[in-house]
PLY file of the C-alpha trace (Angstrom):
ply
format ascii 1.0
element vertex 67
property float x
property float y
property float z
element edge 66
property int vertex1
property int vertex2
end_header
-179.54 89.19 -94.16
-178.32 86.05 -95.63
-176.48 85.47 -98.75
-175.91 82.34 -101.36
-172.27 81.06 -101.23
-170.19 78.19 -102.86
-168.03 76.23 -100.18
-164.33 76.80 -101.63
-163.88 73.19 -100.17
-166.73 70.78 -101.13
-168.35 73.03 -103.99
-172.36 72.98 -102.20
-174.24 76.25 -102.51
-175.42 77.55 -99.07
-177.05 80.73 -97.09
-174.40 82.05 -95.05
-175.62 84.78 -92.41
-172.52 86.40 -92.44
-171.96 89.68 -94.43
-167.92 89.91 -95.91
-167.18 92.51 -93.31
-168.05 89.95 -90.78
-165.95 87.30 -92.10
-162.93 89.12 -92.39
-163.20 90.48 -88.86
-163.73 87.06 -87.57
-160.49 85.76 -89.65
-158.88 88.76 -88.26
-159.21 87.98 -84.67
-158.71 84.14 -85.21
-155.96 84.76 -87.05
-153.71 87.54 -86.51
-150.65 86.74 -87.65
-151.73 85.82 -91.69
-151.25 88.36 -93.79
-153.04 91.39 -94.11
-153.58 90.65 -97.73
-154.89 87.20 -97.40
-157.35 86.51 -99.64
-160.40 84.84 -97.86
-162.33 82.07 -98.94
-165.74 80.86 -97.97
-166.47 77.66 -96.91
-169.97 75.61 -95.33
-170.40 75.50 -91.48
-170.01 71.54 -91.91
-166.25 71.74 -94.02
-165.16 74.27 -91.15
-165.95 72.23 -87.99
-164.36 69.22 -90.29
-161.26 71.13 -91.01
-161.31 72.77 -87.00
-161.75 69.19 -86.15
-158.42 67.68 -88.05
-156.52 70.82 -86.65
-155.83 72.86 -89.71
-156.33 75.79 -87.95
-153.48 75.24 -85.43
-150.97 75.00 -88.50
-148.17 78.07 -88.97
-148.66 80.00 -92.04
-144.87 78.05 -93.08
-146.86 74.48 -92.69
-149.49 75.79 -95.14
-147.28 77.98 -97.78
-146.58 76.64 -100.62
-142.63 75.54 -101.13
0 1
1 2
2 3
3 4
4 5
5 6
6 7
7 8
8 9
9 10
10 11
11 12
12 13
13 14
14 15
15 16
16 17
17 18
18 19
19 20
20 21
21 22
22 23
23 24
24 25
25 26
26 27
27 28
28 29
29 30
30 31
31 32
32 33
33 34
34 35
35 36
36 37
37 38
38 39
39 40
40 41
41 42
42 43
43 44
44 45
45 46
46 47
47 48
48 49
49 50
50 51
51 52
52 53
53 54
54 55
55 56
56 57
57 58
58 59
59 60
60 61
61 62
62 63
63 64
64 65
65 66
């Protein structure tokens, strides 16, 4: 069952497939050192592959934090 969302990053409404549960086991396994706590945020299939594709996943949590 799909559901509307609003890309955190770029602000376009789209169907994501994905239920919450699945999303936060996927961010789970890709990222198991974040927090437990982390809030998640939802963004569009084509602001993920661009943010994949600058390597913003491969950043510590220390690179990311705010100072």
């Amino acid at each position: 069952m799909s559901r509307t969302c609003t890309c955190a990053a770029c602000g376009k409404e789209f169907e994501s497939a994905w239920s919450q549960e699945e999303a936060r086991a996927e961010f789970d396994a890709r990222f198991p050192d974040a927090p437990a706590d982390d809030e998640l945020v939802v963004v569009c299939d084509a602001c993920y592959q661009g943010m994949e594709a600058a390597g913003l996943f491969n950043l510590t949590q220390a690179e990311i934090a705010p100072p």
